[in-house]
C-alpha positions in Angstrom: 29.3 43.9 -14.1 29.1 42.8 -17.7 26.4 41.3 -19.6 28.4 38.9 -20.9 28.6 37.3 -17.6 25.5 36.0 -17.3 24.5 32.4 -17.7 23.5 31.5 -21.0 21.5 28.0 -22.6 20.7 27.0 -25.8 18.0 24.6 -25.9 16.0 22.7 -28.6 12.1 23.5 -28.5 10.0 20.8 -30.6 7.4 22.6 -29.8 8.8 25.8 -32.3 10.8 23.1 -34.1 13.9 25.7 -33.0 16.7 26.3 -31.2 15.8 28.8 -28.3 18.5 31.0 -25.9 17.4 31.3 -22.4 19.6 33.3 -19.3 18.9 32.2 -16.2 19.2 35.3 -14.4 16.3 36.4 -16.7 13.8 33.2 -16.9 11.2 35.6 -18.4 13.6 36.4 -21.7 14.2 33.7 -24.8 14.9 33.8 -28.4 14.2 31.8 -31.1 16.2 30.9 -33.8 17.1 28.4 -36.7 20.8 27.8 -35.8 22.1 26.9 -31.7 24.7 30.0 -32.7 21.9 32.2 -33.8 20.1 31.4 -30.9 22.7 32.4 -28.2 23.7 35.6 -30.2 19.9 36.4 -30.2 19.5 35.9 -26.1 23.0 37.4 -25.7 21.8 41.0 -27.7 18.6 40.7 -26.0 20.2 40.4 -22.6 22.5 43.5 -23.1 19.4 45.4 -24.3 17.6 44.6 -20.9 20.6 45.0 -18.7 21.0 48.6 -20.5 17.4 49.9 -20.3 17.7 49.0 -16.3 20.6 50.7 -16.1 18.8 53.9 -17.9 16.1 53.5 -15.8 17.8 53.0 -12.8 16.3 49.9 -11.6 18.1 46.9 -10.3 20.1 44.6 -12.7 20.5 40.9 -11.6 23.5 39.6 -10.3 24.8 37.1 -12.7 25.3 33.9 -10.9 29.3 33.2 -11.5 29.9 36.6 -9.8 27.8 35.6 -6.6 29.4 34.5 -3.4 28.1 30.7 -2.1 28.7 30.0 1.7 28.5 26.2 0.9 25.6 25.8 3.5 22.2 25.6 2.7 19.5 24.5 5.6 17.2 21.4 3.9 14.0 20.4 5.6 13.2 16.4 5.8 11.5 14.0 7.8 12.3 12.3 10.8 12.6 9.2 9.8 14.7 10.0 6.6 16.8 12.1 9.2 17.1 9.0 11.3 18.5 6.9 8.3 20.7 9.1 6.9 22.2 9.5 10.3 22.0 5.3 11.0 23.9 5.2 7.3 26.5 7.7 8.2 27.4 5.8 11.1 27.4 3.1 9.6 30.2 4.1 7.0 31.8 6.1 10.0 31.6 9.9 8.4 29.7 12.7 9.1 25.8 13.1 8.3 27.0 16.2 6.4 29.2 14.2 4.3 27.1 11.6 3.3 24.5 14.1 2.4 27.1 16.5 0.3 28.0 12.9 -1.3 24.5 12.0 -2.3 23.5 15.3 -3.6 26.7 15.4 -5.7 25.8 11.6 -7.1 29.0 9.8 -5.8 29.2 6.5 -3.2 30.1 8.2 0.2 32.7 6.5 1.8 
């Protein structure tokens, strides 16, 4: 696993008046710099450096996220009456509740 696998952001802070880098799999780490380049170099040496000193220290290194394995399910609590209308909608349109939730949560018109 490579560092350079990881999910990277660069982000504008108005706050710092700066650009900052951010890795998801490490919410705790950022850098701050004047350029978005400089920014993402900064996170990306900073994120090597971690990922190294674990390694050293033989504690766990996150997975990065594009190496992960989704099943494509994911259980979502709601209330019974939203349940009722999103299954009285799917019917209506005549495809699965499934569908028209998977067509919802990915913004598009489900049937």
């Amino acid at each position: 696993m490579s560092a350079d696998h990881y999910t990277y952001r660069v982000t504008w802070s108005a706050e710092d008046q700066e650009h900052v880098g951010l890795c998801i799999e490490f919410p705790a780490l950022s850098w701050l710099a004047a350029t978005p380049e400089e920014a993402l170099s900064g996170i990306r040496m900073l994120v090597h450096g971690v990922v190294d000193d674990l390694r050293a220290n033989r504690e766990p290194v996150p997975e990065p996220l594009a190496e992960r394995t989704y099943s494509g399910e994911f259980r979502v609590r709601i209330p019974p009456e939203l349940h009722r209308q999103l299954a009285m909608a799917a019917a209506e349109q005549g495809i699965s509740l499934n569908r028209l939730a998977s067509a919802k949560l990915a913004g598009e018109k489900a049937a």
